[in-house]
N, C-alpha and C positions, 0 to 999 in steps of 0.2 A: 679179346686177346688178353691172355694172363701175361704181365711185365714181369713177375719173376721167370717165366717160365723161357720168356720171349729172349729174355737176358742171355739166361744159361745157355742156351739154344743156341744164341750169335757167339757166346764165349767158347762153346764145343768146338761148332762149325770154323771159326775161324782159328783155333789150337788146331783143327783136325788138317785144314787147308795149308797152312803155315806152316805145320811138319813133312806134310805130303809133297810139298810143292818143294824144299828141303832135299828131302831125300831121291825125288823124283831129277827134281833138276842138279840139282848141287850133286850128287851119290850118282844116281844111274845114269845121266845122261851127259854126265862130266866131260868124258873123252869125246862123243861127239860136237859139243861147245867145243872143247880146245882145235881140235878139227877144225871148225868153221870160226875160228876167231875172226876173221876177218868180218865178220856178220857183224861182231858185237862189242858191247863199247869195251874196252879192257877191264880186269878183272878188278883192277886199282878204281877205278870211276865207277864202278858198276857200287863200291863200299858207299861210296858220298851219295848215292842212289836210294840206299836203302830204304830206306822214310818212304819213299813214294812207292814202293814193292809192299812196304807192310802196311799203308796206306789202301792199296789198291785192294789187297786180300782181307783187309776190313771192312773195306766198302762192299766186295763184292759178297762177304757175308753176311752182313745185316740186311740186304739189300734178297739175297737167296733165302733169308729166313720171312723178311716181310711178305714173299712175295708166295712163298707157301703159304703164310697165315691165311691171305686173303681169298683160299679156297680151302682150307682146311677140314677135313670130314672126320677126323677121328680113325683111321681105318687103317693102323699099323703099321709097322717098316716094310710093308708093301707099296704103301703110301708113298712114304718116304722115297721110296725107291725108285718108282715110278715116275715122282718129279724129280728126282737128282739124273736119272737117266736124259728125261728130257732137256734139260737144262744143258748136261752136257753136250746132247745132238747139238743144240742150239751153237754149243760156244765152238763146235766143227768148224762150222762155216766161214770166221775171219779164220781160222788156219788154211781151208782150202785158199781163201783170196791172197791168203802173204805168200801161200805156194808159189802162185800164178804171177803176183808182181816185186818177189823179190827171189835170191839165186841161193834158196834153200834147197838143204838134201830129201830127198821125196822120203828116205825113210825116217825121216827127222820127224819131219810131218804126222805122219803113220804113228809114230809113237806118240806126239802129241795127243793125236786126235786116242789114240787109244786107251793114255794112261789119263787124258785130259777126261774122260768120260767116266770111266772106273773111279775118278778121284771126286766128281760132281755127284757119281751114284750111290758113291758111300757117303759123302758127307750129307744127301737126302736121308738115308738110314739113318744118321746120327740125330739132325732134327727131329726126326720122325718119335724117335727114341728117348732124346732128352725133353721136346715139347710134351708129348701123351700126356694125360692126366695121370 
């Protein structure tokens, strides 16, 4: 594993997630949140929260970049692609469970799982692209 490369990689992926998840949540799916406040903790508590949101989405990039290393082939933003797809399948799964045990809107869902995937499958591209030699 190159540590310069590993570095940049985790600092992409987690710039790329950070903004995505931003505009995803915060921009597009705003009015659905206000809709369902009741779900979530108020907008006020959710601020004192922050730390552990920007926590989570660093973890969960350094953690999405180690875990590509350890089969890495060299084989382009197909590559990439191909594991940030999967990845995202992967994180479907607790969405369908919170479906089923809590009184979410089914297209909330839907969009999660959709744009949840789209956003795992480009930021594989982005590793793919800043790791390469």
């Amino acid at each position: 594993m190159n540590a310069k490369r590993f570095g940049l990689s985790c600092l992409a992926v987690f710039a790329f997630v950070f903004f995505y998840e931003w505009i995803f949540h915060g921009v597009i799916l705003k009015e659905t949140y206000r809709q369902t406040a009741s779900l979530w903790r108020p907008e006020s508590d959710m601020e004192s929260y922050f730390i552990w949101l920007t926590l989570g989405q660093l973890l969960f990039s350094v953690l999405f970049c180690v875990i590509f290393l350890r089969g890495y082939k060299n084989e382009g933003l197909a590559e990439g692609a191909r594991y940030g797809l999967l990845i995202g399948l992967i994180f479907n799964a607790p969405n369908l469970i919170f479906y089923a045990v809590q009184p979410l809107p089914g297209m909330l869902v839907v969009e999660w799982c959709v744009g949840g995937t789209l956003e795992i499958a480009i930021a594989g591209v982005i590793l793919a692209a800043v790791y390469r030699p």
